[in-house]
C-alpha positions as CSV (number, residue, x, y, z in Angstrom):
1,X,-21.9,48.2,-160.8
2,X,-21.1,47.9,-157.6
3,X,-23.5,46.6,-155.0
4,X,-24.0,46.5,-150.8
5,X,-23.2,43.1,-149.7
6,X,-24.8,42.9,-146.4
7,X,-25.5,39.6,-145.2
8,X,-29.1,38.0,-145.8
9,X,-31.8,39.3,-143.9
10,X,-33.1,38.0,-141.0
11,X,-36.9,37.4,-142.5
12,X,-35.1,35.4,-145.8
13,X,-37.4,32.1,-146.3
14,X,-36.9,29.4,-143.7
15,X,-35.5,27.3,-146.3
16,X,-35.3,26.6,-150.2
17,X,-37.8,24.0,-150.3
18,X,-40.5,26.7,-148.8
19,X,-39.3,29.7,-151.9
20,X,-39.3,26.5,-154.6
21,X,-42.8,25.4,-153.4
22,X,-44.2,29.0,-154.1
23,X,-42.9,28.9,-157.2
24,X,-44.0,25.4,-158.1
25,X,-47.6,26.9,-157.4
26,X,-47.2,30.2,-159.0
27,X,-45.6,28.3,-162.2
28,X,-48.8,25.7,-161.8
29,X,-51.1,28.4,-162.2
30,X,-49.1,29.2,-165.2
31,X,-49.4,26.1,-167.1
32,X,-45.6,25.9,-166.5
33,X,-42.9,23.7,-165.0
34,X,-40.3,24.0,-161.7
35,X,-37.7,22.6,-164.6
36,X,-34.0,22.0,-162.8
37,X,-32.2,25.0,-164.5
38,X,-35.2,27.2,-162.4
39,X,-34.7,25.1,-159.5
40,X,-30.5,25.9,-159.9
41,X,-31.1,29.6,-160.6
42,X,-33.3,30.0,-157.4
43,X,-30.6,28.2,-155.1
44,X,-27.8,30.4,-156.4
45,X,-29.6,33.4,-155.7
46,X,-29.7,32.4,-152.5
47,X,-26.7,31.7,-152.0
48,X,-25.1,34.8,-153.3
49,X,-23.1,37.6,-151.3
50,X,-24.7,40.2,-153.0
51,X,-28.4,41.4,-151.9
52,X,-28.4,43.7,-155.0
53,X,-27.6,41.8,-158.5
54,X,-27.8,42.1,-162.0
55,X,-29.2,39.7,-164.9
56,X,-25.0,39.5,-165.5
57,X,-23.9,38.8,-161.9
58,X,-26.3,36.0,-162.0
59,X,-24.7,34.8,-165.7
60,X,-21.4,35.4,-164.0
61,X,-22.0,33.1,-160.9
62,X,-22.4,30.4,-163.4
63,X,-19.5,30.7,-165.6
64,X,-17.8,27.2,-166.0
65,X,-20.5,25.2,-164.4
66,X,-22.1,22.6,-166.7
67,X,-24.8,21.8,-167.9
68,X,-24.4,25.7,-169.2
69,X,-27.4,28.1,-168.3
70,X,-27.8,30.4,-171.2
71,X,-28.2,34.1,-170.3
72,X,-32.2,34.0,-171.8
73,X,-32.7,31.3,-169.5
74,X,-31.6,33.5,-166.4
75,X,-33.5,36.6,-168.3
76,X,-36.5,34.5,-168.8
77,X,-36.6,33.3,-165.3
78,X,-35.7,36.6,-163.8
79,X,-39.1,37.8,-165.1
80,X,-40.9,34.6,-163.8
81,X,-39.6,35.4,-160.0
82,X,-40.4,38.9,-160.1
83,X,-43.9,37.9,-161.5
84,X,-44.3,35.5,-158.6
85,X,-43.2,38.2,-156.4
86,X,-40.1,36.2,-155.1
87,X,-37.6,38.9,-156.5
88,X,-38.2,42.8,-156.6
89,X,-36.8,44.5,-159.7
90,X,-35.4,47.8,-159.5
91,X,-34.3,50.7,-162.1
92,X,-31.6,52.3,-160.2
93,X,-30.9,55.5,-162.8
94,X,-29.9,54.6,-166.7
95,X,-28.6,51.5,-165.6
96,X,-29.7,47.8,-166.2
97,X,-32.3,46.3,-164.3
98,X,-31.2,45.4,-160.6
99,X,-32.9,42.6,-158.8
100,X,-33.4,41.5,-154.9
101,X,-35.3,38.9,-152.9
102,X,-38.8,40.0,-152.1
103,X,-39.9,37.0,-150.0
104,X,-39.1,37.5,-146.7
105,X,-37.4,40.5,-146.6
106,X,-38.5,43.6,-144.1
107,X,-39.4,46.5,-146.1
108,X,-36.6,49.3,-146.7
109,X,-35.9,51.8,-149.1
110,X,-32.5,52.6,-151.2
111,X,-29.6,55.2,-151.5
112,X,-27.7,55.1,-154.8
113,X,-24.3,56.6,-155.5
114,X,-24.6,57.8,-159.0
115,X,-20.8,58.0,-158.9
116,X,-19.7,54.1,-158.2
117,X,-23.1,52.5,-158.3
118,X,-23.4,51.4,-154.9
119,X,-26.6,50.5,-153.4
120,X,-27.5,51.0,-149.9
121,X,-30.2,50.0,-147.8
122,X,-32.4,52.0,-145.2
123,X,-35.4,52.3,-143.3
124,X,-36.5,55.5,-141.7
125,X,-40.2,55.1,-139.5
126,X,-40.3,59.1,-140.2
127,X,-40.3,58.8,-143.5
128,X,-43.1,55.9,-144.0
129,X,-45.2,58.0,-141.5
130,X,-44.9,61.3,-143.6
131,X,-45.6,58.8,-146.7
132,X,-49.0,57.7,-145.2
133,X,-49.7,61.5,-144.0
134,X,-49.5,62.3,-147.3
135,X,-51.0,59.4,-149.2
136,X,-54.2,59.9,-146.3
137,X,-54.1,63.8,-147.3
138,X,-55.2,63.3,-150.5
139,X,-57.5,60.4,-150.3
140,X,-54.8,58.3,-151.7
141,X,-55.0,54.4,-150.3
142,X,-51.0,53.2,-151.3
143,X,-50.5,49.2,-151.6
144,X,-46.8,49.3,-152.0
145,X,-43.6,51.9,-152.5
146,X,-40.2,52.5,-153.5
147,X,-38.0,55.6,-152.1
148,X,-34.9,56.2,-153.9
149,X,-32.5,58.6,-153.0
150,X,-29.7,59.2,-155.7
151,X,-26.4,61.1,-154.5
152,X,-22.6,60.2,-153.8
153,X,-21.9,57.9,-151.2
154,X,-19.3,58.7,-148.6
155,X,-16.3,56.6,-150.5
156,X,-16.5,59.0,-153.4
157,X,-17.1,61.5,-151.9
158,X,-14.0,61.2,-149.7
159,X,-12.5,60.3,-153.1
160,X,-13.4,63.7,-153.9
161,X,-16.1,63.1,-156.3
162,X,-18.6,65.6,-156.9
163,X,-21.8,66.0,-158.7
């Protein structure tokens, strides 16, 4: 799948040790530990080109590093981050779950070639303003949302790929 790889937002945590406390509070609450192979799967998300990743691009970016992280490690703590509300998960179509940082980040919605996989990210004021028109319409008090648009993107499209 392939994924935007736009550089890290502006509103990205001030720095690691500001995400890692969350966490260490969140995992607190939990009964549970900030162990090192959480602390090392944090800072590599971090530190990764892609805004937009996979459970396996997050295996992948630890391929031949020791001590090993095991992929139900990074499943395990996936599902940890996304409980503490550090990471958003996404279902983008059929395919596997797709993950980004919440904390930090400005809200925006997604585009989704169906043809390559790519993910792109907007923001339209129209749009949210038509969203709360509607949501006020019918009484409806919204705490959060996800637009997704599905379609072909412009390289396959000039590819000549069609629905």
């Amino acid at each position: 799948m392939a994924t935007a790889r736009a550089p890290r937002p502006s509103k990205a945590p001030d720095n690691l040790d500001d995400l890692l406390a969350k966490l260490e509070k969140f995992l607190g609450r939990k009964s549970l530990r900030l162990t090192g192979q959480r602390r090392q799967l944090v800072e590599k998300i971090l530190s990764m080109e892609k805004t937009h990743f996979t459970a396996d691009d997050l295996v992948d970016e630890f391929s031949g590093q020791r001590p090993r992280i095991s992929k139900a490690t990074v499943y395990r703590t996936l599902s940890v981050l996304v409980e503490a509300q550090i990471l958003e998960e996404h279902q983008f179509g059929e395919s596997q779950k797709v993950y980004e940082l919440s904390e930090g980040r400005d809200h925006h919605d997604h585009l989704i070639c169906t043809a390559c996989g790519t993910i792109l990210e907007f923001m339209n004021e129209e749009m949210e303003r038509l969203q709360d028109k509607v949501a006020a319409k019918h009484n409806f008090h919204p705490t959060h949302h996800s637009q997704k648009i599905f379609g072909i993107c412009a390289t396959c499209w000039g590819q000549g790929v069609r629905p």
